[in-house]
Every structure is written in C-alpha cells, then in structure tokens.
N, CA, C and O atoms as a Maestro MAE file, in Angstrom:
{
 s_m_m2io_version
 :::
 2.0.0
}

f_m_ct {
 s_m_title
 :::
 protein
 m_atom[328] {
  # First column is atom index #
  i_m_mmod_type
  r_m_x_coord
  r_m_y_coord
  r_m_z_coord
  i_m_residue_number
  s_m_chain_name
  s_m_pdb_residue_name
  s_m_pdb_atom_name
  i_m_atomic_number
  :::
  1 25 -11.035 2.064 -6.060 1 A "UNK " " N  " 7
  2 3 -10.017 2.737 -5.275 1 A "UNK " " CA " 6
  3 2 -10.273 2.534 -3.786 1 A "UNK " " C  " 6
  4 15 -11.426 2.335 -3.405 1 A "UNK " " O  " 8
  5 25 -9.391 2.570 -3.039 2 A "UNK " " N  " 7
  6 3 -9.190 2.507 -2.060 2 A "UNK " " CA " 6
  7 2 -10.019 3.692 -0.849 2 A "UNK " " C  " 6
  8 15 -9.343 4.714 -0.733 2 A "UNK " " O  " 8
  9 25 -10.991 3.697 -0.197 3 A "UNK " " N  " 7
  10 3 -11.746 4.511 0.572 3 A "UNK " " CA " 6
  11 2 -10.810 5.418 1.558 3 A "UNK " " C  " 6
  12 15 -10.004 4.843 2.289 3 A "UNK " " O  " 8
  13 25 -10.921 6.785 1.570 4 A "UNK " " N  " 7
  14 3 -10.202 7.730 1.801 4 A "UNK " " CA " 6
  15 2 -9.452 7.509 3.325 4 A "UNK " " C  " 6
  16 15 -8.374 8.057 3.551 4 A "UNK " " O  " 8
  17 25 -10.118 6.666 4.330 5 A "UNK " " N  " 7
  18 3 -10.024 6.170 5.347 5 A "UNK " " CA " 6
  19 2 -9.078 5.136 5.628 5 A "UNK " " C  " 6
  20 15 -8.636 4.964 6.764 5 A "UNK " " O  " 8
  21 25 -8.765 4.473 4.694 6 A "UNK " " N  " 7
  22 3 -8.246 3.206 4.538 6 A "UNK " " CA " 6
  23 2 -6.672 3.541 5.065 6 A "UNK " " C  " 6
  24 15 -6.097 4.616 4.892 6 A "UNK " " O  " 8
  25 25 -6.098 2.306 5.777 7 A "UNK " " N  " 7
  26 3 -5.012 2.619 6.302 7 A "UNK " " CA " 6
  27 2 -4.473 1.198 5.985 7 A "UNK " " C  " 6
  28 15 -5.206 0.210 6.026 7 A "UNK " " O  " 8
  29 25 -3.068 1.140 5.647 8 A "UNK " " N  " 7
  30 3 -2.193 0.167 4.933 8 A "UNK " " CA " 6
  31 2 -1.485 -0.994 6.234 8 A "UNK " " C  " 6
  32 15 -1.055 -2.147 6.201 8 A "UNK " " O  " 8
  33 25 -1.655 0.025 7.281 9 A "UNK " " N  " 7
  34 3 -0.732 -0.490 8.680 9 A "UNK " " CA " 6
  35 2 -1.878 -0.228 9.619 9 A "UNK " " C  " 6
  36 15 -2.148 0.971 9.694 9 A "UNK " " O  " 8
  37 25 -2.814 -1.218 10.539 10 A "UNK " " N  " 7
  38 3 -3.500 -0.627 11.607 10 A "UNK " " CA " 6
  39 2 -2.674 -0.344 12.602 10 A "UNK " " C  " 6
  40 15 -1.632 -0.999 12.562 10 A "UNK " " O  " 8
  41 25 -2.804 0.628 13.749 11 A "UNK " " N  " 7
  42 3 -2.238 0.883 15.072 11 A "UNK " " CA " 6
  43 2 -1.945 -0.329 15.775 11 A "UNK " " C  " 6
  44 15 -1.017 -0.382 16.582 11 A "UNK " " O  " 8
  45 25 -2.806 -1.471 15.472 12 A "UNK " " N  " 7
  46 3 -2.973 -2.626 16.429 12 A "UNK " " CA " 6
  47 2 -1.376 -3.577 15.903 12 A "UNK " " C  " 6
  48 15 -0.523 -4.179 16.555 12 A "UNK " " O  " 8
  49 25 -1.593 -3.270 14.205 13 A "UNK " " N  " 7
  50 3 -0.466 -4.018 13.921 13 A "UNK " " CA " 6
  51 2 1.064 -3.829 14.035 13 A "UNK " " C  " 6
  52 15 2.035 -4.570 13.878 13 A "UNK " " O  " 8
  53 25 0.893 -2.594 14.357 14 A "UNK " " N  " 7
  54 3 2.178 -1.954 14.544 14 A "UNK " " CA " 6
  55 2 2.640 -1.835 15.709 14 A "UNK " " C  " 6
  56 15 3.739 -1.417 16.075 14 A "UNK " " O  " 8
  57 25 1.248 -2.443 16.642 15 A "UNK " " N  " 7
  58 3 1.539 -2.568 18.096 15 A "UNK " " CA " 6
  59 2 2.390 -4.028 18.029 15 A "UNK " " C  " 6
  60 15 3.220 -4.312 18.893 15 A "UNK " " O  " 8
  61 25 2.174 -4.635 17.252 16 A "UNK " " N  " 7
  62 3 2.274 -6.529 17.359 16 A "UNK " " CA " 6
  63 2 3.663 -5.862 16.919 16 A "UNK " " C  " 6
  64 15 4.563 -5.627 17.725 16 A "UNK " " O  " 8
  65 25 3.711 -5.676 16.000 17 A "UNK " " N  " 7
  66 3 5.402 -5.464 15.383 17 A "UNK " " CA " 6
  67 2 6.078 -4.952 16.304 17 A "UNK " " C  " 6
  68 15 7.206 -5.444 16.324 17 A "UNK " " O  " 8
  69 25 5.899 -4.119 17.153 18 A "UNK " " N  " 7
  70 3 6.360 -3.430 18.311 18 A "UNK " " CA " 6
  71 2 6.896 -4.536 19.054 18 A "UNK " " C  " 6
  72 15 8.095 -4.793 19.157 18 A "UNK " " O  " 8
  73 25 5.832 -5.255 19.629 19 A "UNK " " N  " 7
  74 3 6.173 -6.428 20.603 19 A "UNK " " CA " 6
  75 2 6.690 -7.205 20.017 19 A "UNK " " C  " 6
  76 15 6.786 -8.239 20.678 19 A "UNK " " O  " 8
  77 25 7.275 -7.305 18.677 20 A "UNK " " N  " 7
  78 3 8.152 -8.735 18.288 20 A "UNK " " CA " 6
  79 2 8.998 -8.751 18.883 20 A "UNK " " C  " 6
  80 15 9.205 -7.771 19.598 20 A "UNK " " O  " 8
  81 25 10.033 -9.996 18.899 21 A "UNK " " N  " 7
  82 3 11.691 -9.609 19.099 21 A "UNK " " CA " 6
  83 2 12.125 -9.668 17.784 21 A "UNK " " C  " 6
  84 15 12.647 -10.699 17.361 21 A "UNK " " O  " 8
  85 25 11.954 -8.557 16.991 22 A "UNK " " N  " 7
  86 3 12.806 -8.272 16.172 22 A "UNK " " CA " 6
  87 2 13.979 -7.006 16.461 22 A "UNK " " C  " 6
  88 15 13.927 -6.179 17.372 22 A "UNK " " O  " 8
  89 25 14.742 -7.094 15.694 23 A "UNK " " N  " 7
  90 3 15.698 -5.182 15.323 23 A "UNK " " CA " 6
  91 2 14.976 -4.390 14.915 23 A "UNK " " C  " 6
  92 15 13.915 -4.518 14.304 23 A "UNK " " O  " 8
  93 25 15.569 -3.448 15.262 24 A "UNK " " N  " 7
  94 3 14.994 -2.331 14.536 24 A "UNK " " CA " 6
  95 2 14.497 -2.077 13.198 24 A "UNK " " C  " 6
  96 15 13.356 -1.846 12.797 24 A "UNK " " O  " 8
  97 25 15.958 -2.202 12.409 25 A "UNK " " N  " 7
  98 3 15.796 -2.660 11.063 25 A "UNK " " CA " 6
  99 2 14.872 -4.139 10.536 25 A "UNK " " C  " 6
  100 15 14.406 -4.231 9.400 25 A "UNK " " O  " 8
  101 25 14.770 -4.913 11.292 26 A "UNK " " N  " 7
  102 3 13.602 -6.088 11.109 26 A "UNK " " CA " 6
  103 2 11.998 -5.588 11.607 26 A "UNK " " C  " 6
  104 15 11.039 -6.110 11.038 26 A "UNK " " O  " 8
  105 25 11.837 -4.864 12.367 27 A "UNK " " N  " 7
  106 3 10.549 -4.050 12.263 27 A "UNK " " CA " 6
  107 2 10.092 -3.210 11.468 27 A "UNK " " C  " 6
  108 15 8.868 -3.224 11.344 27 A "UNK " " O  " 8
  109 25 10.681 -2.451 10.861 28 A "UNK " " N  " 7
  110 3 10.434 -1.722 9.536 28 A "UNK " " CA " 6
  111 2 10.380 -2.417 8.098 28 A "UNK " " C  " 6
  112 15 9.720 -2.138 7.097 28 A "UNK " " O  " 8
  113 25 11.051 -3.139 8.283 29 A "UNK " " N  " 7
  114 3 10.545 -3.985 6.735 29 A "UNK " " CA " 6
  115 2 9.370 -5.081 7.294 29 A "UNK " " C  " 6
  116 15 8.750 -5.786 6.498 29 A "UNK " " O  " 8
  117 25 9.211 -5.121 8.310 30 A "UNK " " N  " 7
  118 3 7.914 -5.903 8.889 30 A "UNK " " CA " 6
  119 2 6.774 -5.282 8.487 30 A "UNK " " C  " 6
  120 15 5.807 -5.657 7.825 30 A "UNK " " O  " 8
  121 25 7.056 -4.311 8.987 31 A "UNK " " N  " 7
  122 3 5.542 -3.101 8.238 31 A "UNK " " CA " 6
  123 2 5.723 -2.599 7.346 31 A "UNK " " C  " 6
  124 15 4.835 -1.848 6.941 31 A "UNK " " O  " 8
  125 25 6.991 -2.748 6.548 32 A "UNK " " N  " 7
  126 3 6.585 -2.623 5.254 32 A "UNK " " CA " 6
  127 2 6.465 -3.505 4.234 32 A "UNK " " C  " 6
  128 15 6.338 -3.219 3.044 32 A "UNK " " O  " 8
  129 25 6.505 -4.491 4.679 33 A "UNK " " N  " 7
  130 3 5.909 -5.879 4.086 33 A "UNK " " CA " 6
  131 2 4.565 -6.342 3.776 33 A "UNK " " C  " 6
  132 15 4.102 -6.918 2.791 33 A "UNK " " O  " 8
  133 25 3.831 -5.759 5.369 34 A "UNK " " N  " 7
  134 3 2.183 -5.649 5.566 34 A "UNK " " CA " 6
  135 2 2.190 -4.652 4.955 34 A "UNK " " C  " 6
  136 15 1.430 -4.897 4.018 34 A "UNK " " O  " 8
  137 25 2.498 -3.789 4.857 35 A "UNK " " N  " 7
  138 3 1.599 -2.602 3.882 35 A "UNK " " CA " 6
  139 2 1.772 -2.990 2.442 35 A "UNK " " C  " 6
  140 15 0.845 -2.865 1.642 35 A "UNK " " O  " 8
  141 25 2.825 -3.411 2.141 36 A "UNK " " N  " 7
  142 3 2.877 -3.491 0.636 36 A "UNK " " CA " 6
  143 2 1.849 -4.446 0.446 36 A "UNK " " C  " 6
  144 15 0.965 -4.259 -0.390 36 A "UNK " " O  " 8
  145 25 1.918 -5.883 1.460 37 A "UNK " " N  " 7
  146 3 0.723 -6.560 0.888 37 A "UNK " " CA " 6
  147 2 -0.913 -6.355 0.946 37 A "UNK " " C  " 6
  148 15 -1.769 -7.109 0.484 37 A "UNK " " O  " 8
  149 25 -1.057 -5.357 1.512 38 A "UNK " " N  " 7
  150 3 -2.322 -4.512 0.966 38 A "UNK " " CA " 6
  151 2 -2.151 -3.641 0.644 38 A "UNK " " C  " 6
  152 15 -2.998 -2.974 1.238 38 A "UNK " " O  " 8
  153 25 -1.312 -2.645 -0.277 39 A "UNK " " N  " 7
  154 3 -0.796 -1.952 -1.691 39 A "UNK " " CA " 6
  155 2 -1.282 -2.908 -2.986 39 A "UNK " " C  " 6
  156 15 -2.187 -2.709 -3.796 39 A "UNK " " O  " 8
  157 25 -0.346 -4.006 -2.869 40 A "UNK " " N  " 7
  158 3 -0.652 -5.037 -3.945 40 A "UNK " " CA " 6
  159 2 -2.065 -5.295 -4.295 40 A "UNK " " C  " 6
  160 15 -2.613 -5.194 -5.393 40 A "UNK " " O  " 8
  161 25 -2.652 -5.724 -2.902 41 A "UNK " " N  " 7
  162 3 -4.316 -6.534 -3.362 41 A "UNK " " CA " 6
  163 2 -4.601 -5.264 -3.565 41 A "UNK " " C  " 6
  164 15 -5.715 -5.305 -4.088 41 A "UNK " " O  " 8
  165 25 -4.263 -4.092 -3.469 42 A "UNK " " N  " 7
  166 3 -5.353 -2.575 -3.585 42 A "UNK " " CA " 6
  167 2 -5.404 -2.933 -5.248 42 A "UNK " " C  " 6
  168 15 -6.429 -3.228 -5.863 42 A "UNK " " O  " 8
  169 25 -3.506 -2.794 -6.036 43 A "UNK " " N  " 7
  170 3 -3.333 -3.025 -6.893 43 A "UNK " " CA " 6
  171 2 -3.833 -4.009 -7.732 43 A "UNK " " C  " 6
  172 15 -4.029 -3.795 -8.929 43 A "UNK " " O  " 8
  173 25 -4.073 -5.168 -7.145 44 A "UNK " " N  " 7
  174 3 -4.203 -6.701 -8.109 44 A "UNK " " CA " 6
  175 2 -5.938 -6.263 -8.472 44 A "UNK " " C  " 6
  176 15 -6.510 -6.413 -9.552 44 A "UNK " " O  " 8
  177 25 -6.513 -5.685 -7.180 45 A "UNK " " N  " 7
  178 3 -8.343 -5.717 -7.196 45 A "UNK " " CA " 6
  179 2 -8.173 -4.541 -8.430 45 A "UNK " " C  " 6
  180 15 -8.535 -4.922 -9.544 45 A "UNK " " O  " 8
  181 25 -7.789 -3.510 -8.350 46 A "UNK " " N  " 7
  182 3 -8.003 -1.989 -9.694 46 A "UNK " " CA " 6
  183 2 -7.708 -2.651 -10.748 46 A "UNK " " C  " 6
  184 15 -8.080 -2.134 -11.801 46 A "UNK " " O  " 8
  185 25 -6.956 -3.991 -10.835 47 A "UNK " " N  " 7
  186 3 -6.432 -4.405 -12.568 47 A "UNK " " CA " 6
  187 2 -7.081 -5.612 -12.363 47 A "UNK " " C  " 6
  188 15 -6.673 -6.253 -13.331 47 A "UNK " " O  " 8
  189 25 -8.047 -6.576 -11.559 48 A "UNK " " N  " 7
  190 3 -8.985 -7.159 -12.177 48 A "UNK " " CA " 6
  191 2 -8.180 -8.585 -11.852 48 A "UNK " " C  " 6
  192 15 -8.550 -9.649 -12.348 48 A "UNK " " O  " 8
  193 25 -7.049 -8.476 -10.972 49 A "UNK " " N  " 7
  194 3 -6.028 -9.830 -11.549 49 A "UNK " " CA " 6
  195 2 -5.635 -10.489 -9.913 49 A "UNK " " C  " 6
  196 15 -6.088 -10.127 -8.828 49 A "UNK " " O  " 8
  197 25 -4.632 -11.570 -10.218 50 A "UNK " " N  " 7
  198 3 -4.415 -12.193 -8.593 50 A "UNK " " CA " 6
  199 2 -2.865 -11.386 -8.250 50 A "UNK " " C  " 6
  200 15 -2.343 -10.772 -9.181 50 A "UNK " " O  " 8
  201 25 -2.301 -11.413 -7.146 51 A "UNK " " N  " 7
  202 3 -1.466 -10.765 -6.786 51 A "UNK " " CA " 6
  203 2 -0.480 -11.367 -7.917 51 A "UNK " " C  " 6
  204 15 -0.085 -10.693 -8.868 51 A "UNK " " O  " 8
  205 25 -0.214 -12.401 -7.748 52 A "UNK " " N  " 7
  206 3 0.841 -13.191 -8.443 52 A "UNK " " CA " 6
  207 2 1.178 -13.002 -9.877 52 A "UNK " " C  " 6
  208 15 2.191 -13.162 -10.557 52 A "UNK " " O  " 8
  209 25 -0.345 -12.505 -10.142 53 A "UNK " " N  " 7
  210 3 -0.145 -12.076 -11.842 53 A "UNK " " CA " 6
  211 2 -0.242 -10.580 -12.270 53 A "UNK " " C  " 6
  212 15 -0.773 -10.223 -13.321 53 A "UNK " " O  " 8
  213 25 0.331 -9.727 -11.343 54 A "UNK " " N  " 7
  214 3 1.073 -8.464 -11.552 54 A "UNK " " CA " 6
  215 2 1.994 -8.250 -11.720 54 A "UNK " " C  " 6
  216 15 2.879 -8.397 -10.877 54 A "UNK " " O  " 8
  217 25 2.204 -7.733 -13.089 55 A "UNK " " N  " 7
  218 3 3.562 -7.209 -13.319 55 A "UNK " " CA " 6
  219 2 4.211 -6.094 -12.959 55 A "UNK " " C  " 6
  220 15 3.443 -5.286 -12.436 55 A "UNK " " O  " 8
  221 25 5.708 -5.601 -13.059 56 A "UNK " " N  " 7
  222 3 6.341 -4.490 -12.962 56 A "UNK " " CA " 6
  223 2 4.994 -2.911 -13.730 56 A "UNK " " C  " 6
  224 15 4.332 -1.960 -13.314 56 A "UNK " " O  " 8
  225 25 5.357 -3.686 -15.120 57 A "UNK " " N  " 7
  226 3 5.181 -2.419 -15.500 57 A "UNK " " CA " 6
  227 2 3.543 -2.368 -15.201 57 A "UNK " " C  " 6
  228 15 3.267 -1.186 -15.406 57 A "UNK " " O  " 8
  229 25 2.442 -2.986 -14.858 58 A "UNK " " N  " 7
  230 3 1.210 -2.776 -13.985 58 A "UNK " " CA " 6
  231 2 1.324 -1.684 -12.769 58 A "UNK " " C  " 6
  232 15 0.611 -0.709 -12.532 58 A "UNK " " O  " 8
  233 25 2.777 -2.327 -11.904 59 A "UNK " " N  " 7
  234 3 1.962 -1.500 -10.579 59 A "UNK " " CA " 6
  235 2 2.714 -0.298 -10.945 59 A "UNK " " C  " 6
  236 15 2.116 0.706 -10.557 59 A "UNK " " O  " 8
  237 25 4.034 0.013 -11.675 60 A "UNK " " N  " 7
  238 3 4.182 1.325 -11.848 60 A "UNK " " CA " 6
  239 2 3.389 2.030 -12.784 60 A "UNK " " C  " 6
  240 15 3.557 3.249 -12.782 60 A "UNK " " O  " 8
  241 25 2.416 1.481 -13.731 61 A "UNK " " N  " 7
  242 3 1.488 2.118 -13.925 61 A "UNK " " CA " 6
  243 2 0.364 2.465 -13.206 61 A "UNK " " C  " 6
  244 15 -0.432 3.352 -13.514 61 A "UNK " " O  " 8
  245 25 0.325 1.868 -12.406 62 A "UNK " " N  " 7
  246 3 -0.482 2.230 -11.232 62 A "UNK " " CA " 6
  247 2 -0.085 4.022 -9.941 62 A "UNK " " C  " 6
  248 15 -0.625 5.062 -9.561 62 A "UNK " " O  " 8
  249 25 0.905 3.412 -9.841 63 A "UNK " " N  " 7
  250 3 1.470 4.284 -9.439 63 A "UNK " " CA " 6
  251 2 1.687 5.875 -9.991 63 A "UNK " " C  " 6
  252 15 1.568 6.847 -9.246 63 A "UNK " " O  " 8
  253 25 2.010 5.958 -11.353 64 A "UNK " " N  " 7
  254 3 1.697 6.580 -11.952 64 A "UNK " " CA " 6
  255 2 -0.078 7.454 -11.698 64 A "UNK " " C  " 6
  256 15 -0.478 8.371 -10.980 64 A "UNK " " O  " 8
  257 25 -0.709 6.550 -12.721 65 A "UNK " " N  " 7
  258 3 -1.960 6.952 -12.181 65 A "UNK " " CA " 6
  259 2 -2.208 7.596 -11.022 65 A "UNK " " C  " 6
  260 15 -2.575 8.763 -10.883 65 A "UNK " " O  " 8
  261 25 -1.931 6.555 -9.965 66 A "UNK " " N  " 7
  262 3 -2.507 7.637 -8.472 66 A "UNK " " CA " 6
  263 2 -1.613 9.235 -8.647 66 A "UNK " " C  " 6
  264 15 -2.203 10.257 -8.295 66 A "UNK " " O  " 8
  265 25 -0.655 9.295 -9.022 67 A "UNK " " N  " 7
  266 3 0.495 10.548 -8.912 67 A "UNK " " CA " 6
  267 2 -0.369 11.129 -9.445 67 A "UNK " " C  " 6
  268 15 -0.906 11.963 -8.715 67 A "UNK " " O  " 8
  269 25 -0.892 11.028 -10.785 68 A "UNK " " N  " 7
  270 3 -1.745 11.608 -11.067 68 A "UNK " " CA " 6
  271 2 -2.966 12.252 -11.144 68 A "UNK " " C  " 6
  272 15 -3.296 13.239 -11.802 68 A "UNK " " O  " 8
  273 25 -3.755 11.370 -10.176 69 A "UNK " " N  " 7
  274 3 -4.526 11.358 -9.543 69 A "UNK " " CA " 6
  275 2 -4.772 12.696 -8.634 69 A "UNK " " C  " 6
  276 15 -5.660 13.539 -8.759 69 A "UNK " " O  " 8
  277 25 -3.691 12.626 -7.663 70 A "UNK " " N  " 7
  278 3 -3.342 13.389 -6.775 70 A "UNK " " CA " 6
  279 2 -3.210 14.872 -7.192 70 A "UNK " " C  " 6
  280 15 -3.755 15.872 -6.725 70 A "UNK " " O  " 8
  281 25 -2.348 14.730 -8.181 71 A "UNK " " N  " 7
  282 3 -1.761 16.483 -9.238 71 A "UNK " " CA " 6
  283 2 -3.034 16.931 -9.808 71 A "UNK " " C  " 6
  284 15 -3.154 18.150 -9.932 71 A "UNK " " O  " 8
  285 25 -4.341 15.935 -10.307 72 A "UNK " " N  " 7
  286 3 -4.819 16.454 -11.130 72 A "UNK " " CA " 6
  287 2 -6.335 17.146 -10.443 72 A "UNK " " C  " 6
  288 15 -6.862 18.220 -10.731 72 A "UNK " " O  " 8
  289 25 -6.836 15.974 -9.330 73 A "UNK " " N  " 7
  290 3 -7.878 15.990 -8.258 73 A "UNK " " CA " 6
  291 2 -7.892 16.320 -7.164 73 A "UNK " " C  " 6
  292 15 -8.933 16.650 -6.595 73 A "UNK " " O  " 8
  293 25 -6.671 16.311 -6.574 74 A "UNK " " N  " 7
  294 3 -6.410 16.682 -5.061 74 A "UNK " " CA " 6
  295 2 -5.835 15.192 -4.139 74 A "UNK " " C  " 6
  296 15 -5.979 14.016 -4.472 74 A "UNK " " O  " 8
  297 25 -5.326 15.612 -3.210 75 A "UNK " " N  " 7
  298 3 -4.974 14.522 -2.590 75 A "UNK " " CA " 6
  299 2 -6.544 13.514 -2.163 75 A "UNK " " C  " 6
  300 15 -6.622 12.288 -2.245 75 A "UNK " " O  " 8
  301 25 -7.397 14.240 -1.820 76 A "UNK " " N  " 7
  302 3 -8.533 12.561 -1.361 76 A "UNK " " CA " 6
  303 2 -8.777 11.797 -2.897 76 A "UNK " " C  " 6
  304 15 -9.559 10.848 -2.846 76 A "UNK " " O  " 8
  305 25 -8.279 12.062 -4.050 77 A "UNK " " N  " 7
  306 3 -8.452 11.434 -5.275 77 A "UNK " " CA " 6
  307 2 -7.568 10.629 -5.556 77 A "UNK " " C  " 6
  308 15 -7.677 9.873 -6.522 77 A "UNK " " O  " 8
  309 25 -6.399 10.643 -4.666 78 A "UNK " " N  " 7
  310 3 -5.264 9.417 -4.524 78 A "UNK " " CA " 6
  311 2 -5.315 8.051 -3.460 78 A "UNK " " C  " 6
  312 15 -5.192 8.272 -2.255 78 A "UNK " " O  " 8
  313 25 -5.474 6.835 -3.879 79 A "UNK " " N  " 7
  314 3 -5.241 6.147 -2.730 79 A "UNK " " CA " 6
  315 2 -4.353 6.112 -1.744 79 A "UNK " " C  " 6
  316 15 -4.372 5.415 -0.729 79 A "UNK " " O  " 8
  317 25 -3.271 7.205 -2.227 80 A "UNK " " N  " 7
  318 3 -1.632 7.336 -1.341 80 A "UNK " " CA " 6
  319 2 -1.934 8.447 -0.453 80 A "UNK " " C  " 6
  320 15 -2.149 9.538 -0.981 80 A "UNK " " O  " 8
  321 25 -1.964 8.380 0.347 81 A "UNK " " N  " 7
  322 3 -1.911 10.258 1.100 81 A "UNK " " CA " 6
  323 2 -0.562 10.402 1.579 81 A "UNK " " C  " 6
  324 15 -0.360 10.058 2.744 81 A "UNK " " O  " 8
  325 25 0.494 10.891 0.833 82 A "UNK " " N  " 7
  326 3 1.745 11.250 1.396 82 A "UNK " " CA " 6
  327 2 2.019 12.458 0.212 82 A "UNK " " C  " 6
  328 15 3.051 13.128 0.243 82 A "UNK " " O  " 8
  :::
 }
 m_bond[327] {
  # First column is bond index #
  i_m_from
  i_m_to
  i_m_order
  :::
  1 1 2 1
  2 2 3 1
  3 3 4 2
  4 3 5 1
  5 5 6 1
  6 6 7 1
  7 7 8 2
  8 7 9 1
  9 9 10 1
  10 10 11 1
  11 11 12 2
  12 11 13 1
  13 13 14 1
  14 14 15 1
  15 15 16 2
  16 15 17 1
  17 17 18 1
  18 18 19 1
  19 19 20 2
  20 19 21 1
  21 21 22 1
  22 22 23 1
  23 23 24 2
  24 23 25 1
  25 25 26 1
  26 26 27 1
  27 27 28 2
  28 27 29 1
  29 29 30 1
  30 30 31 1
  31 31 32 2
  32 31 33 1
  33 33 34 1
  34 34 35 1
  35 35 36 2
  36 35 37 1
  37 37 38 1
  38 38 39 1
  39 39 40 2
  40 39 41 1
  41 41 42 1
  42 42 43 1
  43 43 44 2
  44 43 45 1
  45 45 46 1
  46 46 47 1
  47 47 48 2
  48 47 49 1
  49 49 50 1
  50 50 51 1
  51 51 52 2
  52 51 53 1
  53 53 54 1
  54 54 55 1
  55 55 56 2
  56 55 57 1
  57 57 58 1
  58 58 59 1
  59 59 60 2
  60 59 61 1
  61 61 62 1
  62 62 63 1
  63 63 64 2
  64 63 65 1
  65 65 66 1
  66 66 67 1
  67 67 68 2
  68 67 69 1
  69 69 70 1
  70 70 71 1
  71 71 72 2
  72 71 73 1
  73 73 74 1
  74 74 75 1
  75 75 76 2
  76 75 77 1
  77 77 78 1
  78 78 79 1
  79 79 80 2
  80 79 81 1
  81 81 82 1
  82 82 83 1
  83 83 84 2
  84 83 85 1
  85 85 86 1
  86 86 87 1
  87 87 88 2
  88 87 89 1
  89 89 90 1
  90 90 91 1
  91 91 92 2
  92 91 93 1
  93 93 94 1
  94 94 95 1
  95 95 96 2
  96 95 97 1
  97 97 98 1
  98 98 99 1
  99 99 100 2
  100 99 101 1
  101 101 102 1
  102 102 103 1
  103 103 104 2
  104 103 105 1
  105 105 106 1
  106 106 107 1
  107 107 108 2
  108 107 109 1
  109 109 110 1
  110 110 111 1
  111 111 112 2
  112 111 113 1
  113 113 114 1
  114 114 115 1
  115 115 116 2
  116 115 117 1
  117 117 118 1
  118 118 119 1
  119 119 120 2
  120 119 121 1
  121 121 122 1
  122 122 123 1
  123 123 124 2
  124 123 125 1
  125 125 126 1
  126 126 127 1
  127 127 128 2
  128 127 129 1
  129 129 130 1
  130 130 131 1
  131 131 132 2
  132 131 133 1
  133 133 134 1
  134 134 135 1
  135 135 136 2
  136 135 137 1
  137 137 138 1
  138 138 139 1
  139 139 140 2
  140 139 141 1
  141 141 142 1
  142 142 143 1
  143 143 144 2
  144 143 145 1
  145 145 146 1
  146 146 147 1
  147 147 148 2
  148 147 149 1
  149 149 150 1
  150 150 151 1
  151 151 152 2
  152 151 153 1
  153 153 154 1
  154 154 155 1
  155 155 156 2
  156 155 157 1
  157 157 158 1
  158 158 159 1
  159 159 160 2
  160 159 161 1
  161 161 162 1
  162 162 163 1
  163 163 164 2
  164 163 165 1
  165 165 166 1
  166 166 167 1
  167 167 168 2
  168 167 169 1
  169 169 170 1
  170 170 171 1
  171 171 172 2
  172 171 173 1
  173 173 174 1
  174 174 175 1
  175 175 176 2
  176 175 177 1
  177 177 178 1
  178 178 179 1
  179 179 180 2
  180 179 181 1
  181 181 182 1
  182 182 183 1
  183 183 184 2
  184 183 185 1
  185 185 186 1
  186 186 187 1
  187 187 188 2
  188 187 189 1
  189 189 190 1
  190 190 191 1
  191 191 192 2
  192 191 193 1
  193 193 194 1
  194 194 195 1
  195 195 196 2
  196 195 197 1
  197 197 198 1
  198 198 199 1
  199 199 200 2
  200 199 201 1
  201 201 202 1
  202 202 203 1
  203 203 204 2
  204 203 205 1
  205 205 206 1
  206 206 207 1
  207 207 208 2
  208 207 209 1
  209 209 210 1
  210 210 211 1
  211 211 212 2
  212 211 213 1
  213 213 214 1
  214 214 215 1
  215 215 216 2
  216 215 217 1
  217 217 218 1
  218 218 219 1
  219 219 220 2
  220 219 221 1
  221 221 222 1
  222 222 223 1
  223 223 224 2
  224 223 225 1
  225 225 226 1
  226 226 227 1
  227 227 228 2
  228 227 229 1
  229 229 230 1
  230 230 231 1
  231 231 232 2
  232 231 233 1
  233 233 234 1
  234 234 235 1
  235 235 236 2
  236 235 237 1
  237 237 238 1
  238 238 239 1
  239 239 240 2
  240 239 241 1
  241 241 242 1
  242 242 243 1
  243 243 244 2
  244 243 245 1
  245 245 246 1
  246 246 247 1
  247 247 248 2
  248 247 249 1
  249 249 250 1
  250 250 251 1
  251 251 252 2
  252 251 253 1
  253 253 254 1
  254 254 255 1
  255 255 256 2
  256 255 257 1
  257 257 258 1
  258 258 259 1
  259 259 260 2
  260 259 261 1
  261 261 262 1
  262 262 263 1
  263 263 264 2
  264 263 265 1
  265 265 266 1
  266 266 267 1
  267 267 268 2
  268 267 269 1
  269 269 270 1
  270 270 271 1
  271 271 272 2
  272 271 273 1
  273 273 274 1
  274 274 275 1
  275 275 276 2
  276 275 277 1
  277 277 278 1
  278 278 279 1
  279 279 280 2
  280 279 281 1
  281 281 282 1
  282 282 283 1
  283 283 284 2
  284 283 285 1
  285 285 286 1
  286 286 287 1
  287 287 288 2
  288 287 289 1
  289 289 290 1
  290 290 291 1
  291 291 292 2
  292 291 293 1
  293 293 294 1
  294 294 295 1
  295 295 296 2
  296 295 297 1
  297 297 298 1
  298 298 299 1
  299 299 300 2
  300 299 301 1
  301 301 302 1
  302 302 303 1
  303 303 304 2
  304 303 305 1
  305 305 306 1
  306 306 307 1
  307 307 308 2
  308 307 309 1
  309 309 310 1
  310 310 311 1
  311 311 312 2
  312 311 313 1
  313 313 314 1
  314 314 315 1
  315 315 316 2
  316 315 317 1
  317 317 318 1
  318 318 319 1
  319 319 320 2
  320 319 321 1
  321 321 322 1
  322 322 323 1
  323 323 324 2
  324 323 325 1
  325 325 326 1
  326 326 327 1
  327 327 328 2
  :::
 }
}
C-alpha cells in the first residue's frame, strides 16, 4: 500500500500544469491524468502485474478494497484520503 504521506499530484507538478498554456478544462484532466498514472502503478504494484495488464474488474476491485479499507480501519488504512 501506498505510505500514508504519499501524494498522487506534487505541488511542483501542479505548479508546471499551472504554467502550461493550456484551458482550464485542459489543466484538470492534466492532473488528472498524472494522478491516475500513479493510482494505476499504486494499482498494477498491489496485483503483482504491468499497468497494461490491468483489468476493469482488477482496479474496481481494488477500489473496493480500499473503501473498505477505510470503513473498516480508519482512513490512514486507505491509500485514498478523501
């Protein structure tokens, strides 16, 4: 799992996204592009596999799990803190 510290978006990167010339709407799926792609490797490393060979029903089982995680341990027992 992911160390309680761990952050999906650094400040630095969101500074760079800041300074793109993108839209508005093109900066937000910018960072949420980078975050998902370290969501995924969080995901691909817990199931042992390469990004490419994750399936649907993997990361929503994943997902799952952490929900659960969270309901059952407390939020620092989730890799998600939201």
């Amino acid at each position: 799992m992911t160390p309680p510290a761990a952050q999906f978006l650094t400040h630095e990167e969101s500074a760079q996204v800041d300074a793109a010339l993108l839209s508005s709407p093109e900066k937000f799926l910018t960072r949420l592009t980078i975050s998902s792609l370290r969501l995924l490797t969080q995901i691909a490393g817990d199931y042992g596999v390469a990004i490419a060979d994750l399936t649907p029903d993997q990361i929503i089982a994943w997902f799952e799990q952490d929900s659960k995680n969270r309901r059952e341990q407390g939020i620092d027992a989730a890799v998600l803190k939201w």
